[in-house]
N, C-alpha and C positions, 0 to 999 in steps of 0.2 A: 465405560464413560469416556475415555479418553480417547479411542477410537473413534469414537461420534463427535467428539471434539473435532478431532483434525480432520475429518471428515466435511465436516461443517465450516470449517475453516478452507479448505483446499475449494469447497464449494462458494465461498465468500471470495476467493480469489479468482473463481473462472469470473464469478458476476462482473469484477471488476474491470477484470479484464479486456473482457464483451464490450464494456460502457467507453472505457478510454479507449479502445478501436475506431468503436463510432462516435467518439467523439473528434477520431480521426490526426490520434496518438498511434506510434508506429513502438511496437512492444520491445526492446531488444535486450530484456532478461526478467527471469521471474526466479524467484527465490534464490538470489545471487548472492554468496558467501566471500565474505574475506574475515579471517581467522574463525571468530565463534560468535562473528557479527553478521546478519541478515537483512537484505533488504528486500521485499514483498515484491515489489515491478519497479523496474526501470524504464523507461518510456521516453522519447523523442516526441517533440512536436514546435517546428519552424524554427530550427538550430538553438531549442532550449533543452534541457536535461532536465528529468521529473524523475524523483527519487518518490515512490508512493507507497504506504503503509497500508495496508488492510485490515481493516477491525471487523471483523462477524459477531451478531447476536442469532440466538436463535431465543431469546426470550430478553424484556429489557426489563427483570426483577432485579439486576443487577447493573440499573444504568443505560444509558445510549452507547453504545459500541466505541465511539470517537472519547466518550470522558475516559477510558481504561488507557490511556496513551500517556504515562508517566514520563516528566521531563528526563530521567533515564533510560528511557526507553529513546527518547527525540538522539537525545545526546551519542547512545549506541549507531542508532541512523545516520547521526553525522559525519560520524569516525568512521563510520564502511562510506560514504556518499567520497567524503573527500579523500578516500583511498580509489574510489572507481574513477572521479573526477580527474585524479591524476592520470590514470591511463588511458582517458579520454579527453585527453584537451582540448580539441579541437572545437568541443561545446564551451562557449564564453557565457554562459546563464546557466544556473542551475534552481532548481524547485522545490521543496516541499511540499507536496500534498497527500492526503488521509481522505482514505473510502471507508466508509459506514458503511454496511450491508446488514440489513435487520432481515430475519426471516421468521416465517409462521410456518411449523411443518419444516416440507418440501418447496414452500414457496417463498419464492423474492418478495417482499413485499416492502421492500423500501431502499434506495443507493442513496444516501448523499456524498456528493464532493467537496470537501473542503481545500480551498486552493490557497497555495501560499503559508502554510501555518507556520515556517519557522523563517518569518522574516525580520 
């Protein structure tokens, strides 16, 4: 089970990945660690910094992908975001946004972006 997990998970993060490209985000870290805190993507787009979470389902008996984002979890994201911020200053704006990626099977069958959520 838990190999299908991350599995599905790592699969929920190319989706994402693919979508912020073309939406013509420039990627410049994926699964970026500072201490035992994670952040999914880091992304650029028009001198802002997008700090972006990834939620994958592959079934929604347990929810929309986006409700499983506990303010300790946001809070985790903060504390790596303003640890990276620091060594990127030269970004004066920074983001919060969350990818929902629902799948059936093998197949995408749904992104949403939620933009801005920790404003």
């Amino acid at each position: 089970m838990e190999k299908n997990h991350l599995a599905l998970g790592k699969l929920g993060e190319e989706m994402a990945a693919s979508l912020l490209i073309t939406k013509g985000f420039i990627l410049l870290e994926r699964n970026w660690r500072y201490k035992r805190l994670e952040i999914d993507i880091i992304a650029a787009k028009e001198q802002q910094l997008y700090f972006v979470e990834v939620k994958t389902r592959a079934t929604l008996e347990f929810g929309y992908p986006e409700e499983n984002i506990l303010k300790k979890k946001m809070k985790r994201i903060r504390i790596a975001a303003t640890h990276y911020h620091f060594l990127h200053p030269m970004y004066k704006r920074i983001q919060f946004d969350v990818l929902a990626v629902c799948f059936s099977g093998e197949t995408c069958t749904e992104i949403k972006h939620f933009e801005d959520v920790y404003g």
